[in-house]
C-alpha positions, 0 to 999 in steps of 0.5 A, spaced: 386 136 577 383 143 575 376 143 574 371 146 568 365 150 568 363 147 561 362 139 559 365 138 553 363 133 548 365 130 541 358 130 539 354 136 535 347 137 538 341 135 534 335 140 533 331 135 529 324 134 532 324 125 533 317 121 536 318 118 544 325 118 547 329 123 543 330 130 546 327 136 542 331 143 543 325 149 543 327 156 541 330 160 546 335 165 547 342 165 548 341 165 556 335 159 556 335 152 554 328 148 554 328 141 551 321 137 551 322 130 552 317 124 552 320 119 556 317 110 557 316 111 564 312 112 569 312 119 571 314 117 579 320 113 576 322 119 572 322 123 578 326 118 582 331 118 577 332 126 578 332 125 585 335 119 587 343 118 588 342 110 585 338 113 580 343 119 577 349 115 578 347 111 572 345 117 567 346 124 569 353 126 564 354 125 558 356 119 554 363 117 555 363 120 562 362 117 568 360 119 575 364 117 581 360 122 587 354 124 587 350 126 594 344 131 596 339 131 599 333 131 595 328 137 599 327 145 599 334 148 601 338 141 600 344 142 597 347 136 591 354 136 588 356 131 583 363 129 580 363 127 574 370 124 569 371 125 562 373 120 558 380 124 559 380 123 566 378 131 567 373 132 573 368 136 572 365 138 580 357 142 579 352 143 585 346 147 588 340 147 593 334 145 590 329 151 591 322 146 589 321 140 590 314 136 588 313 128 589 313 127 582 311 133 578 317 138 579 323 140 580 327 147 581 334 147 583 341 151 582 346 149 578 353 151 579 360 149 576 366 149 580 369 155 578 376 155 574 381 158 579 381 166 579 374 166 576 368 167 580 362 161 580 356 162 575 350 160 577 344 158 573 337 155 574 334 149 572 327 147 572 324 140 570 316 139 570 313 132 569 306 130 565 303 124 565 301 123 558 299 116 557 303 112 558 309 116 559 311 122 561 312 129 558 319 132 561 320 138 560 327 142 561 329 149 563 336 152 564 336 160 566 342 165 566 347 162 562 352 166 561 354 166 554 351 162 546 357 158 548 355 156 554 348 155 552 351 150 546 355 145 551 350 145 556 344 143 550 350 138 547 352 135 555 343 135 557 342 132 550 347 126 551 345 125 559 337 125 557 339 119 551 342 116 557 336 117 562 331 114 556 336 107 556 337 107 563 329 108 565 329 102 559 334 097 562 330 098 569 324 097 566 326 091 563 329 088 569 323 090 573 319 086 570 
């Protein structure tokens, strides 16, 4: 199968500022995406979502796709790679190395795109931040160094849809832990 740089989906992005579980977009320029998101759980399990292979197979893609490969090695200088399938069936490949990784508070890794053939591989750079606020967390999100508005507009639909799911994951877990 050939793979894509983008994530397509059916759905627009909303920039409509919502209470706890709703990601809101910040203003930012074509290159740089940031969402602030508040999360009903705890900041240790919010960090194990991000880094654990159980965990991301549940909820890093958009609605509709699923995740059939996921490995890493959740440490500075780790490499991770994740397939991920649209409901078409296309295969989405993405990986990087994680540059900084602090127990609970922070993550910084590369994210790149499997490059359709004859076109070179771009890489981008995400920052997630962590912060107790009460009895939730406060996530904060940022991509850097994206190539276009275009680009920038299907990774702020594909990380919207993937934090929905991380919010009803993150619940379900709760919920069956008692």
């Amino acid at each position: 199968m050939t793979a894509t740089r983008s994530v397509p989906s059916p759905t627009p992005a909303s920039s409509k500022q919502r209470s706890s579980g709703t990601t809101t977009p910040q203003a930012a320029n074509q290159h740089e995406l940031v969402f602030t998101r508040l999360i009903d759980a705890p900041k240790a399990l919010v960090f194990q979502a991000w880094t654990q292979r159980e965990h991301l197979m549940r909820w890093c893609a958009p609605q509709g796709f699923a995740i059939t490969y996921c490995e890493g090695e959740a440490r500075p200088g780790g490499a991770w790679r994740t397939c991920m399938v649209s409901p078409a069936g296309i295969e989405h490949w993405v990986s990087g190395v994680y540059r900084e990784f602090v127990p609970d508070e922070k993550l910084v890794f590369t994210h790149i795109w499997d490059a359709e053939e004859g076109l070179p591989a771009h890489e981008t750079l995400v920052t997630v931040d962590l912060a107790d606020e009460g009895q939730q967390t406060r996530l904060r999100f940022r991509q850097e160094h994206l190539r276009s508005a275009e680009s920038r507009s299907g990774h702020e639909i594909g990380w919207s849809e993937s934090f929905e799911r991380l919010t009803g994951y993150l619940s379900e877990v709760q919920t069956a832990n008692g």
